[in-house]
MARSE-626417 format. One record per residue (C-alpha): residue in three letters; x, y, z; residue number from 1. Coordinates in steps of 0.1 Angstrom, whole numbers. Each point is the difference from the previous one (the first is absolute). Layout:
r=Ala east=X north=Y up=Z k=NUM
...
END
This chain:
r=Unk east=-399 north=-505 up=-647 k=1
r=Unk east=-36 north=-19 up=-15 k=2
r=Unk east=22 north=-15 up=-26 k=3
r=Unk east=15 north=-28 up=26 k=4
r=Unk east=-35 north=-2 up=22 k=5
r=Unk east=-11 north=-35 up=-1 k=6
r=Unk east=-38 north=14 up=8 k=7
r=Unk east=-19 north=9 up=30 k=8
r=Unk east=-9 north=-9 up=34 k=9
r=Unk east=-32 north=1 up=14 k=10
r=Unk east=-15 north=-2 up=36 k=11
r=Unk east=-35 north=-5 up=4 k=12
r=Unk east=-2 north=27 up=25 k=13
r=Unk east=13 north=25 up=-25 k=14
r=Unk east=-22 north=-10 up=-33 k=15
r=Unk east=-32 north=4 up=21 k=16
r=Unk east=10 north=29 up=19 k=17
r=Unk east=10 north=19 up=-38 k=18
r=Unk east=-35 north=-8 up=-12 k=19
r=Unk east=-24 north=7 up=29 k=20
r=Unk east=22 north=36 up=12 k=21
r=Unk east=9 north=11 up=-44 k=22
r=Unk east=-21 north=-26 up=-19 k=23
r=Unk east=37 north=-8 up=-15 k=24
r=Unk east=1 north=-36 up=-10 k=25
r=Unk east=33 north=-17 up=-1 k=26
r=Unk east=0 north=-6 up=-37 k=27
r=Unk east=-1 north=44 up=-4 k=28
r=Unk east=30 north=-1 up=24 k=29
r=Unk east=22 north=-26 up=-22 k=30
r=Unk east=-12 north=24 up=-31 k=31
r=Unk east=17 north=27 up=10 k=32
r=Unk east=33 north=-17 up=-2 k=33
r=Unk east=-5 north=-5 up=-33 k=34
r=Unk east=-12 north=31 up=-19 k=35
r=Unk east=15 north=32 up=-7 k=36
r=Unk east=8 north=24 up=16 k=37
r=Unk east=0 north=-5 up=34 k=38
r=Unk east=24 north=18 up=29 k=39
r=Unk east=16 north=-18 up=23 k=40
r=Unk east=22 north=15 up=35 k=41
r=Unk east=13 north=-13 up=29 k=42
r=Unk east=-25 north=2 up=36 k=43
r=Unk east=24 north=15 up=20 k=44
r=Unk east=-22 north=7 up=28 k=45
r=Unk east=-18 north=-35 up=2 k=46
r=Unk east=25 north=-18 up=-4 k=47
r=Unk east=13 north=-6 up=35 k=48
r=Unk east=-5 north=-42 up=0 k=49
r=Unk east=2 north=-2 up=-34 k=50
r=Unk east=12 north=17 up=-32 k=51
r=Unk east=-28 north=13 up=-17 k=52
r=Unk east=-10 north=17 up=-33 k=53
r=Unk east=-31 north=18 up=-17 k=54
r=Unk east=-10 north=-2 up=-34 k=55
r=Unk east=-22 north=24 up=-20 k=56
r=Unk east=-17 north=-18 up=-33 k=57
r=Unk east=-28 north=-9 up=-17 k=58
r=Unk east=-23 north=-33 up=-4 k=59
r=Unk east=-9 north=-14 up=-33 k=60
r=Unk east=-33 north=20 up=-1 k=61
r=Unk east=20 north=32 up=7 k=62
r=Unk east=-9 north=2 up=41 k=63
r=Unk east=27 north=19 up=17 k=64
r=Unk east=16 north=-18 up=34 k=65
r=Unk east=20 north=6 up=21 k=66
r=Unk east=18 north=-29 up=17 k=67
r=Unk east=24 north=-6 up=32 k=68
r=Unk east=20 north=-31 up=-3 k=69
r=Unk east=31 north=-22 up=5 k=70
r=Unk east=25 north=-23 up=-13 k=71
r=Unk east=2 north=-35 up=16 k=72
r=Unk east=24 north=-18 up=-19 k=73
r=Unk east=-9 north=-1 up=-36 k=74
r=Unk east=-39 north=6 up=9 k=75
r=Unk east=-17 north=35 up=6 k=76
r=Unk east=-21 north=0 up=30 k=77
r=Unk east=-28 north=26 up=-5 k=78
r=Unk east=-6 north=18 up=33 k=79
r=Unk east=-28 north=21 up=-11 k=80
r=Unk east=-16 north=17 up=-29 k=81
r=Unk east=-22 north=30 up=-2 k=82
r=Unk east=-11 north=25 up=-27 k=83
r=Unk east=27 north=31 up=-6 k=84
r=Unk east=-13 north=31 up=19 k=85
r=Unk east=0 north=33 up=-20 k=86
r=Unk east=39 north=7 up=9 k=87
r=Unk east=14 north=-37 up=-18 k=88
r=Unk east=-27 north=5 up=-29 k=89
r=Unk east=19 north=34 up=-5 k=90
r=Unk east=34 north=-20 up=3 k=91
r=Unk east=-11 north=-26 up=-23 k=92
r=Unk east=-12 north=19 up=-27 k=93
r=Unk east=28 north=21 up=0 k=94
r=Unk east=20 north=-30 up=-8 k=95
r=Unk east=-23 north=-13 up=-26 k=96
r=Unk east=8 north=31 up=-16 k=97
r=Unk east=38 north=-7 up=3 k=98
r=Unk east=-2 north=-36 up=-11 k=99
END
């Protein structure tokens, strides 16, 4: 799916509201695209305007995110980004162990 994104999408609104709710700056987000491994599943149950998917991964200096997003074209569109909680750090290290 990543290998035909063209990059990302930003809104203001969205950057500032990441870092003063999670302290989650926009460059973490893109991170997690990129490293290994990361989980991601469909948002069934969010998804009622918009398709939307989560992704489990980890920044370049190993932080662990969770992040809600969308595909606009050939841009992700970063809807919000938070820390895992204790259930996805489980998840995600259960995959780790996988990879």
């Amino acid at each position: 799916m990543y290998d035909v994104m063209d990059g990302f999408e930003w809104d203001d609104w969205n950057r500032d509201k990441n870092w003063l709710k999670h302290k989650v700056t926009y460059r973490e987000c893109e991170e997690v695209f990129f490293n290994s491994p990361r989980i991601t599943y469909k948002d069934i149950k969010h998804s009622l305007f918009e398709k939307r998917h989560g992704i489990l991964g980890k920044t370049d200096n190993k932080r662990l995110l969770h992040i809600t997003f969308t595909v606009r074209g050939n841009l992700i569109r970063i809807i919000s980004a938070r820390d895992m909680n204790k259930k996805e750090r489980i998840k995600y290290a259960k995959k780790q162990k996988n990879k």
